[in-house]
C-alpha positions as a Markdown table, in Angstrom:
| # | Residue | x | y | z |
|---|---|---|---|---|
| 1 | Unk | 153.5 | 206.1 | 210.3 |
| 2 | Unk | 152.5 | 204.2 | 213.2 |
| 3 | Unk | 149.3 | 202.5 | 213.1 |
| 4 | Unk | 148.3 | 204.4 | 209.6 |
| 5 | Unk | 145.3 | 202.7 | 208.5 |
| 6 | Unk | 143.4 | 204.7 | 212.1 |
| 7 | Unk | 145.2 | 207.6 | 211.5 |
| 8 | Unk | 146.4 | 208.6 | 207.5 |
| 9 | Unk | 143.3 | 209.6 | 205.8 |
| 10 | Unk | 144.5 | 207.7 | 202.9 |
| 11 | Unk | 144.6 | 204.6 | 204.7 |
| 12 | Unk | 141.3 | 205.1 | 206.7 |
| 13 | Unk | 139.1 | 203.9 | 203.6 |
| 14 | Unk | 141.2 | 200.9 | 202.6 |
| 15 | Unk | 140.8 | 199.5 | 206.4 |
| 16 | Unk | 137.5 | 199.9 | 206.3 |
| 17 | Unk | 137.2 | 198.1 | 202.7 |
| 18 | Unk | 139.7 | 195.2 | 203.9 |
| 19 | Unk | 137.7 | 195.6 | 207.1 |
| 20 | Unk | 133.5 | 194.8 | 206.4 |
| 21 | Unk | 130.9 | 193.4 | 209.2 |
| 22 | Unk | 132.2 | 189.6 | 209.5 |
| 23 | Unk | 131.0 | 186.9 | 211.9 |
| 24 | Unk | 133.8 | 188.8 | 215.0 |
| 25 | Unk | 131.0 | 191.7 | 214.7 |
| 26 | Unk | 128.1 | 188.9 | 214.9 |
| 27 | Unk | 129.5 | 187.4 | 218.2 |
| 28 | Unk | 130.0 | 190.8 | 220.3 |
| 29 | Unk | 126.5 | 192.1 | 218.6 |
| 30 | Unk | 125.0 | 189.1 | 220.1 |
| 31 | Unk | 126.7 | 189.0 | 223.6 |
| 32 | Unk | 125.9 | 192.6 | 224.0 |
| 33 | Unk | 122.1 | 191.9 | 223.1 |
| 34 | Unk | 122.0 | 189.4 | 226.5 |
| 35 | Unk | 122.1 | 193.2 | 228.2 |
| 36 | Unk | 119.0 | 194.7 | 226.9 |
| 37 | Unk | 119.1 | 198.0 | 225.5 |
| 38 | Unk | 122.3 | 198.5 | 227.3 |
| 39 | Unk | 124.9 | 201.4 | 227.8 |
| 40 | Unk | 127.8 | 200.2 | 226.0 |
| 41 | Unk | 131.2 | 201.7 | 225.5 |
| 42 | Unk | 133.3 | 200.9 | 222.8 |
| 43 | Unk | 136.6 | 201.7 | 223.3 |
| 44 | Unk | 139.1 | 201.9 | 220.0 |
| 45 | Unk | 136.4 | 201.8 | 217.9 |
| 46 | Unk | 137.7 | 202.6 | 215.3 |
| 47 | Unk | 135.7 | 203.5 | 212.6 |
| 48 | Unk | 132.8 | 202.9 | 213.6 |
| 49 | Unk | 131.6 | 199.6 | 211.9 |
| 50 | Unk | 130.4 | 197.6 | 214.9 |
| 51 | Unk | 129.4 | 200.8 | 216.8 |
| 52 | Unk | 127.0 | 201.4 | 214.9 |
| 53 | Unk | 125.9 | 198.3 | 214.5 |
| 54 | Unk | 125.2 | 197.9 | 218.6 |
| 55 | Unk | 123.2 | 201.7 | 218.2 |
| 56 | Unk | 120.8 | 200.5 | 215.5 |
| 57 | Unk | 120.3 | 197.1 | 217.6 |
| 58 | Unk | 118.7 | 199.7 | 220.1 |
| 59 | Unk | 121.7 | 200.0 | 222.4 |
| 60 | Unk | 122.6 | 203.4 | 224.2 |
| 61 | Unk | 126.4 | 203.6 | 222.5 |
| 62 | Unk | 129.0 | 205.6 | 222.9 |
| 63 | Unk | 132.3 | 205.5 | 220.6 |
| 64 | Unk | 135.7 | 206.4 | 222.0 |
| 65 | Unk | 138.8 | 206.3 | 219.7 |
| 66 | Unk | 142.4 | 208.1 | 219.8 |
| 67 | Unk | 142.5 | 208.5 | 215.9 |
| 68 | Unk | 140.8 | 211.5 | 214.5 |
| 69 | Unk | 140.9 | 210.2 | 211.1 |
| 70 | Unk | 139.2 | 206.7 | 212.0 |
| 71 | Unk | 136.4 | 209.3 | 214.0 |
| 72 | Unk | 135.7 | 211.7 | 210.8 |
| 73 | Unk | 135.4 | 208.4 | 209.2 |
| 74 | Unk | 132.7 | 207.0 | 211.4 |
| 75 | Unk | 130.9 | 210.1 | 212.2 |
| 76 | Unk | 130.3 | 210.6 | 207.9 |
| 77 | Unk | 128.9 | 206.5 | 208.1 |
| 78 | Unk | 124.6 | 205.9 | 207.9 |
| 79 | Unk | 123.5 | 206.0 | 211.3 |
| 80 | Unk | 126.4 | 207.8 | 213.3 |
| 81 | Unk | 123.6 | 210.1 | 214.4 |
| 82 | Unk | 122.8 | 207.5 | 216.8 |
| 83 | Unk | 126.3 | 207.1 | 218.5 |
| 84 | Unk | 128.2 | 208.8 | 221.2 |
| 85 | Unk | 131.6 | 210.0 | 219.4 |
| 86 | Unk | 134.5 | 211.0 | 221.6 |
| 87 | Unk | 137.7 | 211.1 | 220.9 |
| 88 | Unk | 140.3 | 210.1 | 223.5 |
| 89 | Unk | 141.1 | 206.8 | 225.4 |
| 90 | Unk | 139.9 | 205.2 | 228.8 |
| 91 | Unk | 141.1 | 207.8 | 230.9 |
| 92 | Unk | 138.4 | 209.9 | 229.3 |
| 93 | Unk | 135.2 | 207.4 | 230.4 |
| 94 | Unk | 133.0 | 208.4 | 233.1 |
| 95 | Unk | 132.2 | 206.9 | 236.4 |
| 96 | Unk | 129.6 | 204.0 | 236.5 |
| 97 | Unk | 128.4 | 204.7 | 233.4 |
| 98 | Unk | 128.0 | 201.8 | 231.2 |
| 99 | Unk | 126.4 | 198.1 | 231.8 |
| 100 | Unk | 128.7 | 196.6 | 228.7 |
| 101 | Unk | 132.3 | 197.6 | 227.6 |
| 102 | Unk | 133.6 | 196.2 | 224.1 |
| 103 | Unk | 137.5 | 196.6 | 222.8 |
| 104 | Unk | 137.1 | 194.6 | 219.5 |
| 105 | Unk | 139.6 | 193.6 | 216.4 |
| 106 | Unk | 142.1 | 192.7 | 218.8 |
| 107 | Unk | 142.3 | 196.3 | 220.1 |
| 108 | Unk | 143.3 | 194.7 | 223.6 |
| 109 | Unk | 147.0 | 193.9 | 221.8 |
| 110 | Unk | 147.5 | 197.6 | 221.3 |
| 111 | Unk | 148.1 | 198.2 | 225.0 |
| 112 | Unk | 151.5 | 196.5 | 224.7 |
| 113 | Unk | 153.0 | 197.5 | 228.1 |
| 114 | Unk | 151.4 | 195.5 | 231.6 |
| 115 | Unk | 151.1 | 198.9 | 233.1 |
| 116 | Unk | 149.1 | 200.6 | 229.9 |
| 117 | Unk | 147.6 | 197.5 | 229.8 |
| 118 | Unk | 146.5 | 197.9 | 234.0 |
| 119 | Unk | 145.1 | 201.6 | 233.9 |
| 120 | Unk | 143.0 | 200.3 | 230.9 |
| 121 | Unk | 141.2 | 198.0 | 232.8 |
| 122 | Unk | 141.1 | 200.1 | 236.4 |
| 123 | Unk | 139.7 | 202.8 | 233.8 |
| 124 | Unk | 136.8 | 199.9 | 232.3 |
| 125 | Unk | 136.1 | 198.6 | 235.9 |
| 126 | Unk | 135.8 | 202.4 | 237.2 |
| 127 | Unk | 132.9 | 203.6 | 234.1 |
| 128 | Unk | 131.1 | 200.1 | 234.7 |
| 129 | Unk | 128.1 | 199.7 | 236.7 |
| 130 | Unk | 128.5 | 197.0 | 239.6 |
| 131 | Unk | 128.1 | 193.7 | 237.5 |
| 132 | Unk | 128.8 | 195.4 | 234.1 |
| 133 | Unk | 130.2 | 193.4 | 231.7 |
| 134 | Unk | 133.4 | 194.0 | 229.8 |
| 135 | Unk | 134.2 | 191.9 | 226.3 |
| 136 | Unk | 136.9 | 191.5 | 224.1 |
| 137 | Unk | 139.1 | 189.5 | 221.7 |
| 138 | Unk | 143.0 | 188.6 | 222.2 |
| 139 | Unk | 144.8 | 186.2 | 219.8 |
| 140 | Unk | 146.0 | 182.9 | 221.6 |
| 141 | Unk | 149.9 | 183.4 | 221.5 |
| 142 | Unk | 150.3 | 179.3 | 221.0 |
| 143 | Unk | 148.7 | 179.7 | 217.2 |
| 144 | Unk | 151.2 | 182.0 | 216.6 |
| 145 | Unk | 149.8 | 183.8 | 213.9 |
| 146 | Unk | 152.5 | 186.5 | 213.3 |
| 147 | Unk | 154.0 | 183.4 | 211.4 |
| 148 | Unk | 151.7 | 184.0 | 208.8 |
| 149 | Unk | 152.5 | 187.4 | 208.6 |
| 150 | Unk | 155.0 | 187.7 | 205.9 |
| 151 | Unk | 154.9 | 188.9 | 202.6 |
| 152 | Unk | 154.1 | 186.1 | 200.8 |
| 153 | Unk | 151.8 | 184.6 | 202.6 |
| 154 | Unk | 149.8 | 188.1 | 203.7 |
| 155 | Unk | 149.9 | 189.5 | 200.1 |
| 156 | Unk | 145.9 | 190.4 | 199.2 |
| 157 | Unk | 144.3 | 192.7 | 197.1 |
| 158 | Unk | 142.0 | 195.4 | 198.4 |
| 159 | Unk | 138.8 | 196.8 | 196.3 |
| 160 | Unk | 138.0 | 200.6 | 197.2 |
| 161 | Unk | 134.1 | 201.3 | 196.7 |
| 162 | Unk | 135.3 | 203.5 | 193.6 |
| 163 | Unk | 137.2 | 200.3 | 191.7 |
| 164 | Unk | 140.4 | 201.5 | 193.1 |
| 165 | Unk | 142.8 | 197.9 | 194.2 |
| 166 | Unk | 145.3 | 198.3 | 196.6 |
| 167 | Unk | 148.0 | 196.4 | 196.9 |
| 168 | Unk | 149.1 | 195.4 | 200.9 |
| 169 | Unk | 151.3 | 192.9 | 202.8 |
| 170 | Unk | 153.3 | 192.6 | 206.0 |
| 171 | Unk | 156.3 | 191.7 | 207.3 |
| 172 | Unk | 157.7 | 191.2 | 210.7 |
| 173 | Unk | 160.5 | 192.3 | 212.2 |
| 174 | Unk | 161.1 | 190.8 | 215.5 |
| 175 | Unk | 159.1 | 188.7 | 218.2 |
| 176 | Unk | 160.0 | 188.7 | 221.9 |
| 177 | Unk | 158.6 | 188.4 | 224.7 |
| 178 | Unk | 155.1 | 188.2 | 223.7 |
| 179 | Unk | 155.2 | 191.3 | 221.4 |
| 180 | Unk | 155.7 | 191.4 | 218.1 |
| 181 | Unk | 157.0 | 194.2 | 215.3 |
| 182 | Unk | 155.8 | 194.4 | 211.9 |
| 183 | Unk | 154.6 | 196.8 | 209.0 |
| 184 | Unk | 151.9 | 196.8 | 206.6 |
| 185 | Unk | 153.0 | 197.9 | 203.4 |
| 186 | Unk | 150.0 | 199.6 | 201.1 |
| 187 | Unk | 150.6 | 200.3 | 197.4 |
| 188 | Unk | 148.5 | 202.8 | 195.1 |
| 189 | Unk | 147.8 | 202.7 | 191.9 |
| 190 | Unk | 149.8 | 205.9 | 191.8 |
| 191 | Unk | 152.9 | 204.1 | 192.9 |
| 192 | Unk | 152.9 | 206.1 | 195.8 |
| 193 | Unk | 153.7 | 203.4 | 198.6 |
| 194 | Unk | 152.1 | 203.6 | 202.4 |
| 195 | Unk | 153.3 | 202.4 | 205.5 |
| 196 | Unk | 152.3 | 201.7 | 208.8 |
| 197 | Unk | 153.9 | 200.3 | 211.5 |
| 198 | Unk | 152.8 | 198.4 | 215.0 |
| 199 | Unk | 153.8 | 196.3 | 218.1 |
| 200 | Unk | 150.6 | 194.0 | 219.3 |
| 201 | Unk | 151.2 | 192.2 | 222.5 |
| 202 | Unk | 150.3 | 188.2 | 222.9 |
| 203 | Unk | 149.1 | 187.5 | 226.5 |
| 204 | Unk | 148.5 | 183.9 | 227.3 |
| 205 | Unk | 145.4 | 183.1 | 229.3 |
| 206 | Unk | 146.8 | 182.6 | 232.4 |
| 207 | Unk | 148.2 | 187.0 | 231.7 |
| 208 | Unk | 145.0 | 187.6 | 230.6 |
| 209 | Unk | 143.3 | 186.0 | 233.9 |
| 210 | Unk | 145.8 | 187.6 | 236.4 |
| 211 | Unk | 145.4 | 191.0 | 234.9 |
| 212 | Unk | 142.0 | 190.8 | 234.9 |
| 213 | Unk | 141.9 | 189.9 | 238.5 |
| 214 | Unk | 144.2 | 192.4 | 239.5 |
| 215 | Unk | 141.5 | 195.3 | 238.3 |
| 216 | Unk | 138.5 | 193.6 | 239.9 |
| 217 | Unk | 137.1 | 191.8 | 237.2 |
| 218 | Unk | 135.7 | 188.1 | 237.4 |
| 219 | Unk | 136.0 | 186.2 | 234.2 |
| 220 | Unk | 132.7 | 184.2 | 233.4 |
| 221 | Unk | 134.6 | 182.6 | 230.1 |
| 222 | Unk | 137.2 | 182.6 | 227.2 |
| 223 | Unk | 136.1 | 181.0 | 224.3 |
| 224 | Unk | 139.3 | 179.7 | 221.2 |
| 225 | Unk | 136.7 | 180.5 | 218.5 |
| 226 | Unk | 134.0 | 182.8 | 217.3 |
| 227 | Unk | 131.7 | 179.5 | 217.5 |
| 228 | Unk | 132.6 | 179.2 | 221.5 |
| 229 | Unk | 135.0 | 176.6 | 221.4 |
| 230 | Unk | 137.4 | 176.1 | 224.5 |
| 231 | Unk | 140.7 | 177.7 | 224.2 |
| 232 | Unk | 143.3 | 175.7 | 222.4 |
| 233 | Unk | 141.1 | 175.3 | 219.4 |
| 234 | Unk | 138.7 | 177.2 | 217.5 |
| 235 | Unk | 140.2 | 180.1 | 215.6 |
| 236 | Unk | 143.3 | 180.8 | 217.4 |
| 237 | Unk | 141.6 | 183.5 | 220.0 |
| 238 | Unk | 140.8 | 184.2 | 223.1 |
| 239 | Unk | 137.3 | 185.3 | 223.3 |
| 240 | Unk | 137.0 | 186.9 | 226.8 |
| 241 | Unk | 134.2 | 187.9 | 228.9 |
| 242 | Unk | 134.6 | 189.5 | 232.3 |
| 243 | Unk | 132.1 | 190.8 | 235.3 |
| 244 | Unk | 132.9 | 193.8 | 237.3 |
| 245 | Unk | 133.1 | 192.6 | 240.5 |
């Protein structure tokens, strides 16, 4: 399946488990807080573990995800209640609606095509207010980190909340030109084996900058690392945040 740990309801809870708050969740939580109690989107959110977070930070938030699974799984969580659920993508967003837009855990890779990737961002800089902010997290294509993604190397144990381990890796299958093929293999304890599948895109800075530019945003800075280090070092990231002009 593609992209089965949003969308197999089987796979839903082991994402989430492989998946808790970590310091990525600290670093958006605490740029959004520079907008006080703002209107913040959050677009792939997934299920829900950072979107919540921004609602009990006292942020007006409102959730927007593709994956119906992912959404029944945030909507069940402590403190959904607060949040904004809608399931769709950008095209969806209202019109100058929001001061802060957030695509986190790499969700900006998922729009592998420059033109997906372009009516994204007209469909951000369209719900923003005039000097909204948009935020977001890329990986740095020169860290290559697809390299690590084999199955050796990416072979982990995952802990459900009932005791339940699940066994995962991944493997790619091909990189070119920027984007790059793999699956993540899951296996039960029933022997009953999972996969899901996915193409994430690597945009250098300079991409990033251009196509940012062309939707009328003005970037303010891209941090390499979730302590705000310059690009090139740091974690291998691009930590990116953008002004609607």
């Amino acid at each position: 399946m593609r992209h089965g740990e949003y969308r197999d309801p089987r796979l839903v809870p082991v994402y989430d488990a492989e998946c808790p708050w970590s310091r990525d969740d600290d670093w958006f939580l605490a740029v959004v807080d520079e907008t006080p109690a703002a209107r913040v989107v959050d677009l792939g959110c997934g299920t829900g573990r950072l979107t919540i977070g921004l609602a009990t930070a006292g942020h007006t938030v409102t959730g927007v995800d593709p994956a119906t699974a992912s959404l029944a799984a945030a909507r069940a969580k402590p403190g959904a209640g607060r949040v904004t659920w809608i399931e769709g993508t950008s095209a969806v967003l209202p019109d100058r609606s929001f001061d802060v837009a957030v695509l986190t855990s790499h969700v900006a890779q998922f729009f592998v095509a420059d033109a997906e990737w372009a009516r994204t961002l007209a469909d951000l800089a369209r719900a923003l207010v005039p000097g909204g902010r948009l935020v977001f997290d890329s990986r740095d294509p020169a860290d290559r980190r697809w390299e690590r993604w084999n199955p050796v190397d990416s072979r982990r144990r995952i802990t459900l909340p009932d005791g339940e381990v699940v066994r995962a890796w991944t493997e790619v299958h091909r990189v070119l030109d920027g984007r790059v093929d793999f699956t993540h293999h899951y296996l039960f304890p029933d022997g009953e084996e999972l996969l899901s599948s996915a193409t994430l895109r690597f945009r250098t800075e300079e991409e990033l900058r251009g196509s940012l530019r062309a939707a009328g945003f003005a970037v303010e800075r891209i941090h390499g690392g979730w302590g705000g280090e310059p690009t090139g070092r740091g974690d291998g990231e691009f930590l990116v945040l953008a002004r609607r002009d």
